[in-house]
C-alpha positions in Angstrom: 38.9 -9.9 102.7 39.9 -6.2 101.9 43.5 -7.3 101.1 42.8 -10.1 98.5 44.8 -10.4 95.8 45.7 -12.6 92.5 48.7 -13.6 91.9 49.4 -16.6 89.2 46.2 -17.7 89.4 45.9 -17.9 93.0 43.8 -16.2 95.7 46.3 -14.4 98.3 45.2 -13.7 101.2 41.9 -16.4 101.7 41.6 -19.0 104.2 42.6 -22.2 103.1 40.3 -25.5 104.3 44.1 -27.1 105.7 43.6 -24.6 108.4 41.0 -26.7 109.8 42.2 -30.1 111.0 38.8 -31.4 112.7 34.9 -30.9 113.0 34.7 -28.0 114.9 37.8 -26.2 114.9 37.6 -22.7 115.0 39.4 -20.0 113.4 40.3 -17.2 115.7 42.6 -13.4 115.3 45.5 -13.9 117.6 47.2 -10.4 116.1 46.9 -8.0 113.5 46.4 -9.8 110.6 47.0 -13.3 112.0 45.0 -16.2 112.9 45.1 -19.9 114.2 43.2 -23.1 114.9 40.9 -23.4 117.9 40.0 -26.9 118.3 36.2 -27.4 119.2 35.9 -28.1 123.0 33.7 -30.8 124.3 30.2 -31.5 125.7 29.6 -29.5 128.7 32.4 -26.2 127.7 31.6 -23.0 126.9 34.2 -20.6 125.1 35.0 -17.6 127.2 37.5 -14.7 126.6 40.5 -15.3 128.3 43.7 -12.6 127.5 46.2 -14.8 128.8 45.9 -17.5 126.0 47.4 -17.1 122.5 44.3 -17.1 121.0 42.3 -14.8 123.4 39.9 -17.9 124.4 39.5 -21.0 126.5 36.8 -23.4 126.9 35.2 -23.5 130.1 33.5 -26.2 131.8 30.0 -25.7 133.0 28.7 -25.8 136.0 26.1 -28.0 137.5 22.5 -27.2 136.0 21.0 -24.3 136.8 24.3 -22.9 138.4 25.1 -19.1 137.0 28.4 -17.5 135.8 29.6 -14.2 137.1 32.2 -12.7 136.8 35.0 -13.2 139.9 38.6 -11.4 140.0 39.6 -13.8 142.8 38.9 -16.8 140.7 41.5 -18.9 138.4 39.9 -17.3 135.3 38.4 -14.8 136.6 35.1 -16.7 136.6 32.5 -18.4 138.9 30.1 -20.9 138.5 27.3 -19.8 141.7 23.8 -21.9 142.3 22.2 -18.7 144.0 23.4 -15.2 142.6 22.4 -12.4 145.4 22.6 -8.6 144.6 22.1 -5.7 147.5 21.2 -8.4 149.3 18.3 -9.9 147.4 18.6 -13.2 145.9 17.7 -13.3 142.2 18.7 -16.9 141.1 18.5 -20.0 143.3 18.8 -23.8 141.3 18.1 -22.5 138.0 15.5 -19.9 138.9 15.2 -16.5 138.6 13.0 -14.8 141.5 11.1 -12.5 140.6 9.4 -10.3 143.3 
C-alpha cells in the first residue's frame, strides 16, 4: 500500500487477517480508502456489480444450465437469465449453444 506506515513497531495501514471471518470472504472498496467483508456466496452464485449495495456487489444465482446473462433495465437487478439470446433477429444461443451460421 502507498500509504503504509510504522509507527511503534506496527504496520499502519495493512490488512489485518481479523477482517476475514470465514473461507471465502472477500475484501472489497466500499469508498475512498475504505473497505469491508464480503462473505463468499454459495454453489450456484456468481458476483455481479450491483451500485445499490454497500459494497458495490451481490451474488447472483445462476440460471439453469446453458441459460445466458444479459443485461435487462426492466429486471430486479438489472439482469436476465435467457435459454435462447436473439440479436436482429437471429438466434445466437439456444440450451447452451452458440449457432453459428
Amino acid at each position: 500500500m502507498a500509504d503504509e506506515k510504522w509507527v511503534d513497531g506496527a504496520l499502519i495501514g495493512a490488512v489485518d487477517a481479523g477482517n476475514f471471518d470465514a473461507k471465502g470472504d472477500l475484501l472489497v472498496g466500499t469508498a475512498d480508502n475504505t473497505f469491508d467483508n464480503l462473505p463468499a456466496g454459495t454453489a450456484g452464485e456468481i458476483l455481479i456489480p450491483l451500485s445499490t449495495e454497500s459494497t458495490g456487489l451481490e451474488w447472483f444465482t445462476v440460471g439453469s444450465d446453458g441459460d445466458v446473462l444479459v443485461p435487462k433495465a426492466s429486471a430486479a437487478r438489472g439482469l436476465e437469465w435467457m435459454e435462447t439470446l436473439t440479436y436482429a433477429g437471429q438466434v445466437l444461443t439456444k440450451g447452451g449453444k452458440v449457432l453459428l451460421k
